[in-house]
C-alpha positions as CSV (number, residue, x, y, z in Angstrom):
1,X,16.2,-2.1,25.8
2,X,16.4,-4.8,23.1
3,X,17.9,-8.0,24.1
4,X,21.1,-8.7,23.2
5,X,21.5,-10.6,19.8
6,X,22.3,-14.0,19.7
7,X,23.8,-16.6,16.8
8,X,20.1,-17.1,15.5
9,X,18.7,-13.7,16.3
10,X,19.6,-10.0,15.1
11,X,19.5,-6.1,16.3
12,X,17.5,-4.5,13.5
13,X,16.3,-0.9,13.3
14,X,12.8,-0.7,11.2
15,X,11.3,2.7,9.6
16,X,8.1,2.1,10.4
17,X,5.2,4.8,9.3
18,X,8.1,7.7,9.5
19,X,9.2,6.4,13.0
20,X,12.3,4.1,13.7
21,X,12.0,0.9,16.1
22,X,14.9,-1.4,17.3
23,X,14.7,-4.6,17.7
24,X,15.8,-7.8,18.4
25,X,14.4,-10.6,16.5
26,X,14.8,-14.4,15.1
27,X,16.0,-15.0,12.0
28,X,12.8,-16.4,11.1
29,X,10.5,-13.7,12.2
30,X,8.3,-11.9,9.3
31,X,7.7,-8.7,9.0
32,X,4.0,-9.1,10.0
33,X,5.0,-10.8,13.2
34,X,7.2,-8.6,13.9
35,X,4.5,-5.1,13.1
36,X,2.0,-7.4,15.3
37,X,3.5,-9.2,18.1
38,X,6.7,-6.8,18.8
39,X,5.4,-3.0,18.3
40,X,1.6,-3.7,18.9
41,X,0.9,-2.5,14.9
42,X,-2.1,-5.3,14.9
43,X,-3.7,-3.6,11.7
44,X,-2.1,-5.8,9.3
45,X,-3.8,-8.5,9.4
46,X,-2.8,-12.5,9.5
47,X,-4.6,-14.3,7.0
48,X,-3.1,-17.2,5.9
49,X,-0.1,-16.9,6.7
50,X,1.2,-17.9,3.3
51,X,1.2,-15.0,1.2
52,X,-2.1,-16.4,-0.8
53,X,-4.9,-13.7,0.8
54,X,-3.3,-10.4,0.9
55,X,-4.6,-9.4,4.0
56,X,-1.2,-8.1,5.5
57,X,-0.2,-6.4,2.7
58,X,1.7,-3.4,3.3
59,X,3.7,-0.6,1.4
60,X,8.1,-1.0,1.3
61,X,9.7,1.8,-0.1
62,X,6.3,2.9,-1.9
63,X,5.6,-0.6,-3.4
64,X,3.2,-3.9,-2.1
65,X,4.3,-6.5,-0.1
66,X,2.8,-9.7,1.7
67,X,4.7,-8.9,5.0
68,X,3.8,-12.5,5.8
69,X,6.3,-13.8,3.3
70,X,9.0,-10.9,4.5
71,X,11.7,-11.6,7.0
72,X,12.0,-8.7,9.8
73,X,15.7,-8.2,9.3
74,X,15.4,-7.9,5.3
75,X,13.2,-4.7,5.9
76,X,16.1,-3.2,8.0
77,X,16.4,0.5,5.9
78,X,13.6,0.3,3.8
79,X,10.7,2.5,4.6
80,X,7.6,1.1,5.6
81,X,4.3,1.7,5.8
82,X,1.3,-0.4,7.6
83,X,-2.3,1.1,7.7
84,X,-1.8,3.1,11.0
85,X,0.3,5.4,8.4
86,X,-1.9,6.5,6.1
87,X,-4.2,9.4,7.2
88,X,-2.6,12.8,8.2
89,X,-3.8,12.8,11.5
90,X,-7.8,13.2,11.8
91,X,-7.7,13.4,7.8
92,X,-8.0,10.3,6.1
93,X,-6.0,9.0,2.9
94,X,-8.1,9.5,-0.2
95,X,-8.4,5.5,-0.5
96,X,-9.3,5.2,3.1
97,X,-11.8,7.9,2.5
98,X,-13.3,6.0,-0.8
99,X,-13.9,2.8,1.1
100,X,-15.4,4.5,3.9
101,X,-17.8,6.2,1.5
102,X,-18.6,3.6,-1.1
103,X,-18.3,0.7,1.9
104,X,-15.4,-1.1,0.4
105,X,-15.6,-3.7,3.8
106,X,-18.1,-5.5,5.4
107,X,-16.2,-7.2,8.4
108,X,-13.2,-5.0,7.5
109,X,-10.1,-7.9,8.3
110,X,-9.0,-7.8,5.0
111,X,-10.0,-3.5,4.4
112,X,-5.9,-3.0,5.6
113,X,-4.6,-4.9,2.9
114,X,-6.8,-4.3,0.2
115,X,-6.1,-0.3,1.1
116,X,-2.7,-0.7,1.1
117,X,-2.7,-2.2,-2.2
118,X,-4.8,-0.2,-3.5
119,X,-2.5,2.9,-3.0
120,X,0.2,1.1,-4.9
121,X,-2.3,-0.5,-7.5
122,X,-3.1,3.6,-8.1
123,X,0.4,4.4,-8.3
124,X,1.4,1.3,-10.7
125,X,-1.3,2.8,-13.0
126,X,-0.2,6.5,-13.1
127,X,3.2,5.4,-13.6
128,X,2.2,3.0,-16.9
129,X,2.9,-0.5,-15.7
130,X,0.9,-2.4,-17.5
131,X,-1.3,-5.3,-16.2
132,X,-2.2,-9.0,-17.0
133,X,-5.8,-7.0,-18.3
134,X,-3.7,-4.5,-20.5
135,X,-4.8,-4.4,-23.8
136,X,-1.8,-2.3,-25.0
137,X,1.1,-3.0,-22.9
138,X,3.7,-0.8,-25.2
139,X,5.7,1.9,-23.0
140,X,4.2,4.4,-25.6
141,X,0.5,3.8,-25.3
142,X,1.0,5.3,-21.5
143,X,-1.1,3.9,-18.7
144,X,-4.7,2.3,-20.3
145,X,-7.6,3.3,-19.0
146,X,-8.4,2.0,-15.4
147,X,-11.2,0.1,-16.0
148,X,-13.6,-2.2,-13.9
149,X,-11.4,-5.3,-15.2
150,X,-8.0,-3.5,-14.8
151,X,-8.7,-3.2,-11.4
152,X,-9.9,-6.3,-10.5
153,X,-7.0,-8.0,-12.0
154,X,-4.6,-5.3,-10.5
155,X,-6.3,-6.2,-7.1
156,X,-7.0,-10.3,-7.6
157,X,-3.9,-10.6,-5.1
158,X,-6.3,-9.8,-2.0
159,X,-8.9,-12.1,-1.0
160,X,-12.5,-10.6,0.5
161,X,-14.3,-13.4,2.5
162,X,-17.7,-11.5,2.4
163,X,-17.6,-10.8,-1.1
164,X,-16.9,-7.0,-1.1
165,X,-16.1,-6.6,-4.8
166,X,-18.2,-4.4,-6.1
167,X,-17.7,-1.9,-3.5
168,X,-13.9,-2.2,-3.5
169,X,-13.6,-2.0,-7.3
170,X,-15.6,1.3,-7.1
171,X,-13.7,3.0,-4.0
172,X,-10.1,2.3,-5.7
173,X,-11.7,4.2,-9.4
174,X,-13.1,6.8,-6.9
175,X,-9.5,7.2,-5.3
176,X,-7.5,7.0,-8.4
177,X,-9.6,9.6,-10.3
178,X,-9.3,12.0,-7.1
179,X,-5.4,10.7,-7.9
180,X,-5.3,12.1,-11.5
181,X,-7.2,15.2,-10.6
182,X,-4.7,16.3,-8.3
183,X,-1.8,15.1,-10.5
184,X,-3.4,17.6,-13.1
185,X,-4.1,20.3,-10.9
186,X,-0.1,20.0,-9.2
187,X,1.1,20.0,-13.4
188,X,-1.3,23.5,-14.0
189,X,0.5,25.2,-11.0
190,X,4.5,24.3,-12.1
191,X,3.3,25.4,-15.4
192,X,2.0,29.0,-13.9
193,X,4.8,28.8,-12.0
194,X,7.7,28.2,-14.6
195,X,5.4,31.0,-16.8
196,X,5.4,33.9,-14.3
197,X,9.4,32.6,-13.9
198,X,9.6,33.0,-17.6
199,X,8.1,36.7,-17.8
200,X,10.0,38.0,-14.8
């Protein structure tokens, strides 16, 4: 049972990875303190601690975040995800999958956070936000082609130590085109769909 709160500390129920944890923490604890030193979720990593590295980047409510720069009791009701979420029990998530096979890591402390950005980085691109690398950044032209440089600029917020590029950039264009086939293959079967609707 969580202690009881005091003038500087808070009860706080997190959504963590689909499951809910209550807590009672400091003011001043982040989010990745919290996910390490409170419910034992030691995969997102401390860097440096100042949101510069990216190495505990995780996903709230679908998007990126330094947890290092997030307070526990602001990510009260949002849903969050860390990388002990991502695979489907033995199966891997396509990004995780990518960087395994393309070896996207060498001492893997910062592979967390550059997966977990990656999965947003591959949703910011299918939904058209444009980049800092976007040639064409009008809502019309739709998302630009992901490129080497688009996703190295997408990615620049997380730091490898051993120098991992090459690797990384190739297992996030592996991941997102395995993300655009499926998108195609899930718009072909609502079409069928809304067609054998249509004729019956």
């Amino acid at each position: 049972m969580a202690p009881a709160p005091s003038p500087t500390s808070s009860a706080v129920t997190l959504n963590i990875n689909g499951e809910k944890h209550q807590l009672t923490v400091d003011h001043r604890t982040t989010l990745l303190d919290a996910l390490r030193e409170r419910l034992d979720l030691t995969g997102t990593k401390k860097g440096c601690d100042q949101g510069q590295c990216g190495a505990c980047t995780v996903l709230v409510d679908g998007r990126r975040a330094v947890s290092c720069l997030n307070l526990a009791v602001a990510a009260e009701g949002r849903e969050i995800t860390t990388i002990e979420g991502m695979a489907e029990g033995d199966r891997l998530h396509p990004v995780q999958q990518a960087f395994l096979d393309l070896d996207g890591y060498q001492c893997g402390y910062c592979t967390p956070g550059q997966i977990c950005s990656a999965i947003a980085v591959i949703e910011e691109h299918a939904a058209g936000w444009p980049s800092a690398a976007t040639e064409d950044v009008r809502p019309e032209a739709g998302p630009p082609p992901l490129t080497p440089d688009e996703i190295r600029e997408r990615m620049s917020g997380n730091l490898c130590r051993c120098g991992a590029y090459v690797s990384i950039v190739q297992a996030v264009n592996r991941a997102a085109e395995a993300h655009q086939t499926a998108a195609r293959d899930d718009d072909r079967a609502d079409q069928d769909e809304t067609t054998e609707e249509t004729a019956a």
